[in-house]
C-alpha positions, 0 to 999 in steps of 0.5 A: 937091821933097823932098831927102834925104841918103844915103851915096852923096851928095844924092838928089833925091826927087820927089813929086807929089799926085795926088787927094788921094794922093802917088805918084812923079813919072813924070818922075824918074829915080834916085828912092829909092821907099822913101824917098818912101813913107817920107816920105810914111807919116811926113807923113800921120801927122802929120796924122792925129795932128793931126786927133785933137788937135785933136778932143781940143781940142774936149772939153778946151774942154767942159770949160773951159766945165764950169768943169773943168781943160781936158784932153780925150782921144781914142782912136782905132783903125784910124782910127776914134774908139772913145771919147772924154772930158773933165776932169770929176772935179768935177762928177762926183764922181770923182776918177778921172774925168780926161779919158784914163780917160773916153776908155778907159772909153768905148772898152772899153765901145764894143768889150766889152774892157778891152784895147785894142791897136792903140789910139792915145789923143790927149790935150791934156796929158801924162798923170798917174801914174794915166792912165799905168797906165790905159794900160798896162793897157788895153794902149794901143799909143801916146799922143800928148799935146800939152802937157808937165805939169811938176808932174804929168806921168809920160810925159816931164816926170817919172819917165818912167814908160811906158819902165820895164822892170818894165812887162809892157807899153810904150806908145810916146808923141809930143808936140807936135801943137797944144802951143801950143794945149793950153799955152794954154787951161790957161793962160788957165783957171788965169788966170780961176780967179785972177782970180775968187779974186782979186776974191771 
């Protein structure tokens, strides 16, 4: 049973799964449907963003085991992958080959356009100032990230750069699905790196 709060007092609002999909409980009076689609548009949401980062995840892990700092990105349009990436400026010899300009440059490729609306880019840490105008010029809709970067991150952690009025275009962002996850695996690739220099 899902309950909400309106003006004219407690509404009690009820769902039911059916297949896989939610509708209205033919059996409640006094339901607000809107409410309910609301409710419902916001859960499948987050597990959509959910589904992607943990892909993300996945390409940050390929990375890990390239021996690249763990970050992996995933842009998806229409609920479609269009590319994907991983960290690897190291093996690459790139030093923008940062896992969000791998996953755009993959997907501009995939469509035959640098511009990319309507896109959504998951990626397991917050994106840097380089990424950040990566995506506005790709025209990026959203980015999700799961994990704040306190020293390099633009998005939150610092200058807030997507919400600045002189970009001629904003990409809404997100933050958190699988944050714990994310935190970690940077966390225990910089503790192995110690550990190395520490014993050579």
């Amino acid at each position: 049973m899902l309950k909400s709060l309106t003006d004219a007092g407690i509404v009690v609002v009820l769902a039911c799964c059916v297949q896989g999909g939610w509708r209205l409980c033919p059996a409640s009076p006094n339901v607000d449907g809107a409410m309910v689609n609301t409710m419902v548009d916001a859960r499948l949401a987050a597990e959509e963003d959910t589904f992607w980062m943990r892909r993300a995840l996945e390409l940050a892990q390929t990375a890990a085991r390239a021996g690249e700092v763990p970050v992996g990105a995933v842009l998806v349009r229409d609920g479609q992958m269009l590319g994907e990436g991983w960290n690897h400026p190291v093996s690459g010899a790139d030093p923008t080959a940062h896992a969000e300009i791998a996953a755009l440059r993959a997907a501009a490729s995939a469509v035959g356009n640098y511009r990319l609306p309507r896109s959504t880019l998951y990626v397991t840490i917050e994106p840097c100032a380089m990424c950040a105008g990566a995506l506005v010029h790709a025209r990026v809709e959203r980015v999700v990230f799961a994990a704040r970067e306190p020293r390099a991150g633009v998005v939150a952690s610092n200058l807030e750069l997507l919400d600045a009025a002189f970009l001629n275009h904003r990409v809404r962002w997100d933050e958190g699905p699988c944050a714990l996850e994310a935190a970690t695996l940077m966390q225990e690739f910089f503790r192995s790196r110690r550990q190395v220099g520490s014993a050579s």
